[in-house]
C-alpha positions in Angstrom: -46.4 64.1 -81.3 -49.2 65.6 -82.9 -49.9 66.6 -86.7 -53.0 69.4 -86.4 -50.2 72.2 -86.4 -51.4 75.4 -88.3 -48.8 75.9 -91.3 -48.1 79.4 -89.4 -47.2 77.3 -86.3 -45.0 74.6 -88.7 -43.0 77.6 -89.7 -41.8 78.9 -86.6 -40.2 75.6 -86.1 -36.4 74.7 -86.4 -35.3 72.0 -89.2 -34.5 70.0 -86.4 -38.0 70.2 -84.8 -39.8 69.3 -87.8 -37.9 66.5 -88.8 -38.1 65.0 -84.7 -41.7 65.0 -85.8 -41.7 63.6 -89.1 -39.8 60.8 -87.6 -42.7 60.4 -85.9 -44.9 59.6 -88.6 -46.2 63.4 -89.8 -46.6 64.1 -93.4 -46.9 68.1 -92.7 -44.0 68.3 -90.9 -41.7 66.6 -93.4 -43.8 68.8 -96.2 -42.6 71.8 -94.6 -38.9 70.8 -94.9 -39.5 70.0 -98.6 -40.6 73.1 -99.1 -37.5 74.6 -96.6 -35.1 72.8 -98.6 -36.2 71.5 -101.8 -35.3 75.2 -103.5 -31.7 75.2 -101.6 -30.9 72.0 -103.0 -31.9 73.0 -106.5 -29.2 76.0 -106.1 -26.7 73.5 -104.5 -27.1 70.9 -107.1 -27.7 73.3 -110.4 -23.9 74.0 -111.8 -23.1 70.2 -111.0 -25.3 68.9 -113.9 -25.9 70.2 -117.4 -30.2 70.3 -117.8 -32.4 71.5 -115.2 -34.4 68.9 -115.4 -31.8 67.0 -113.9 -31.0 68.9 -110.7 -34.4 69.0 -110.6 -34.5 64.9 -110.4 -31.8 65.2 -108.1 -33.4 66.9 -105.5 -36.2 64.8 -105.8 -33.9 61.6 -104.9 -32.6 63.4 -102.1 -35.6 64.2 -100.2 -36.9 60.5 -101.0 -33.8 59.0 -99.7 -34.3 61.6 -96.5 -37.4 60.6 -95.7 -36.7 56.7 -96.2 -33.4 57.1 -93.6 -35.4 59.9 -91.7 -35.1 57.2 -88.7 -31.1 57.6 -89.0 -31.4 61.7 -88.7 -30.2 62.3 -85.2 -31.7 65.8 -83.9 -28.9 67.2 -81.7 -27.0 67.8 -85.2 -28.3 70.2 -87.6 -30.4 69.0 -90.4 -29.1 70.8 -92.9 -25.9 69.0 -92.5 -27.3 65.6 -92.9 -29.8 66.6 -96.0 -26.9 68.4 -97.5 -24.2 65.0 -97.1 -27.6 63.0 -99.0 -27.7 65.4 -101.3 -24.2 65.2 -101.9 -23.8 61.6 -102.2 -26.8 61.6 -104.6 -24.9 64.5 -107.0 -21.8 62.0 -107.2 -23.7 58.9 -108.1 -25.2 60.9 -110.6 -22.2 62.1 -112.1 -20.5 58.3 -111.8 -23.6 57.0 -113.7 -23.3 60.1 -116.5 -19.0 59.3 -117.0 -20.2 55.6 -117.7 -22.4 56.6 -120.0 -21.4 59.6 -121.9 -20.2 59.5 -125.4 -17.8 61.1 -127.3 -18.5 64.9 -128.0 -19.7 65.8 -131.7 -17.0 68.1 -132.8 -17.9 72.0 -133.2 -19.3 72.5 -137.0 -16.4 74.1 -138.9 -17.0 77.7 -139.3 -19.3 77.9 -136.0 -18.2 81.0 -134.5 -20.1 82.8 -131.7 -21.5 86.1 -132.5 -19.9 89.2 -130.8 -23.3 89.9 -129.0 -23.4 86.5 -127.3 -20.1 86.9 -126.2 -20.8 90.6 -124.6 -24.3 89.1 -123.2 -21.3 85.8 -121.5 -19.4 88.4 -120.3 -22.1 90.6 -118.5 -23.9 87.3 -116.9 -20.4 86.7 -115.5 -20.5 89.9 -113.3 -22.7 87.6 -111.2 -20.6 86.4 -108.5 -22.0 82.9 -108.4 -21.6 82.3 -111.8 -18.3 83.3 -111.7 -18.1 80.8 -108.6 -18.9 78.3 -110.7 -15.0 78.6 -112.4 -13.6 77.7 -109.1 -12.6 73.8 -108.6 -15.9 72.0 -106.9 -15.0 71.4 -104.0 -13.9 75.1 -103.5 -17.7 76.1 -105.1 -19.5 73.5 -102.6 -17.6 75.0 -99.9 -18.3 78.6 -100.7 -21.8 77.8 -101.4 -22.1 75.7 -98.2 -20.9 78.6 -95.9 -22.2 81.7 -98.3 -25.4 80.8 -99.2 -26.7 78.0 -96.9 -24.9 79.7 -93.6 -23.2 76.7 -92.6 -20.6 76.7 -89.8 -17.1 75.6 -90.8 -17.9 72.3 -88.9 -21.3 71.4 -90.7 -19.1 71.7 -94.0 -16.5 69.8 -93.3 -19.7 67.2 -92.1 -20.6 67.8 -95.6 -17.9 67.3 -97.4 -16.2 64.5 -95.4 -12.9 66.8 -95.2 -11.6 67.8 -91.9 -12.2 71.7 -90.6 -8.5 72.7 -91.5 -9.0 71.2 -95.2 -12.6 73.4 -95.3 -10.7 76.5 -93.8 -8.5 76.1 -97.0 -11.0 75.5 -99.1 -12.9 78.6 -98.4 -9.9 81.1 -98.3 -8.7 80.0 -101.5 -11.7 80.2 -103.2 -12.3 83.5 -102.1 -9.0 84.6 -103.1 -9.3 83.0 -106.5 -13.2 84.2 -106.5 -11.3 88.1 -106.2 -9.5 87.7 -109.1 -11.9 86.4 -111.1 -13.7 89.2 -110.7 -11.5 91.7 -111.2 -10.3 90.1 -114.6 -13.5 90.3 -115.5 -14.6 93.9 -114.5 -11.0 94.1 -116.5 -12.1 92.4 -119.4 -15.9 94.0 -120.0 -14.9 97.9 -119.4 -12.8 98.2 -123.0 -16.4 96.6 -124.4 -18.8 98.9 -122.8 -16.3 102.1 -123.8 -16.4 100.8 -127.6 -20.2 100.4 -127.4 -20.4 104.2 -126.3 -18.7 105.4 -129.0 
C-alpha cells in the first residue's frame, strides 16, 4: 500500500478504498475521509445538541474513535455505515453525559414577550424543509436524514440505527407523511402574514 497518491488521485477513490489504506498506516488517506465526512457529520449531529461548538466536538470524537478502531472497519460494508453507527453512539453518550448534568431551567423573565418580527423571521426560516425536519421525533429525523441527505440504502440505516429494515421502512414513511403536513401548516400559517405585510 503506498501513500505518494496525488490528492486528485485520493479523490477518485471510494470511502471504502481509502479507509483499506489508512488501515494500512496512511495519514493522507484517512485525511481525505475527514475531509469526506467530517462536514456530513457536522449536519448529522447539529439539531441533536444546542451550541455549535458542540457538534463541532462531536465530530471531532468521532473521527478519533474511527481512526483508533479503523482496524475493526471491515471493507466489503460501506464506510459510511460504520462512521455513521460511531457517530451515533458518540451523539447519545453525549446527550447521557448532558441529562446528568443539566440543571433546572431559569424561568422566562415575566413580561418577556418575542417581538412580532422575530416571530415572522421563525416562521420564514421554517419554510426550510430540514428545519422543519427537525420537529419530527429523532429517530424519524436520523432516518430521513440518513436516506435524504447522506443517500443511504434502507439496509445501511437500519445498520445505523440498530432497528431492523421493516422498523426503518416505517420510520421513513411516517416521517415523510408527518414532514407533508408540517409543511403545509406552515405555508398555512405564513400566507395570512405576508398578505397583512402587503397592505
Amino acid at each position: 500500500m503506498t501513500n505518494n497518491k496525488s490528492p486528485n488521485t485520493l479523490e477518485m477513490l471510494t470511502a471504502e478504498e481509502l479507509a483499506l489504506e489508512a488501515q494500512g498506516g496512511s495519514k493522507s488517506h484517512f485525511a481525505e475521509l475527514v475531509n469526506r465526512y467530517g462536514p456530513r457529520l457536522y449536519h448529522f449531529l447539529r439539531h441533536k445538541v444546542p451550541l455549535d461548538e458542540d457538534a463541532e466536538d462531536l465530530v471531532q470524537d468521532t473521527l478519533v474513535k474511527a481512526y483508533q478502531n479503523l482496524h475493526r472497519f471491515n471493507p466489503s460494508h460501506p464506510f459510511s455505515a460504520w462512521l455513521f453507527t460511531i457517530c451515533k453512539r458518540e451523539a447519545i453518550s453525549y446527550y447521557r453525559a448532558q441529562q446528568r448534568r443539566r440543571e433546572r431551567p431559569e424561568p422566562m423573565p415575566p413580561g418577556a414577550i418575542p417581538n412580532p418580527l422575530e416571530m415572522i423571521v421563525r416562521r420564514e426560516e421554517k419554510d426550510n424543509l430540514w428545519r422543519q425536519a427537525r420537529q419530527l421525533p429523532e429517530k424519524q429525523y436520523d432516518a430521513l436524514w440518513l436516506r435524504y441527505a447522506e443517500d443511504m440504502s434502507v439496509k445501511e440505516i437500519s445498520q445505523v440505527l440498530g432497528l431492523t429494515q421493516i422498523h426503518v421502512k416505517v420510520l421513513l414513511y411516517r416521517g415523510r407523511l408527518r414532514l407533508a403536513q408540517l409543511h403545509k401548516q406552515t405555508k398555512q400559517a405564513v400566507r395570512p402574514v405576508e398578505q397583512s405585510l402587503v397592505l
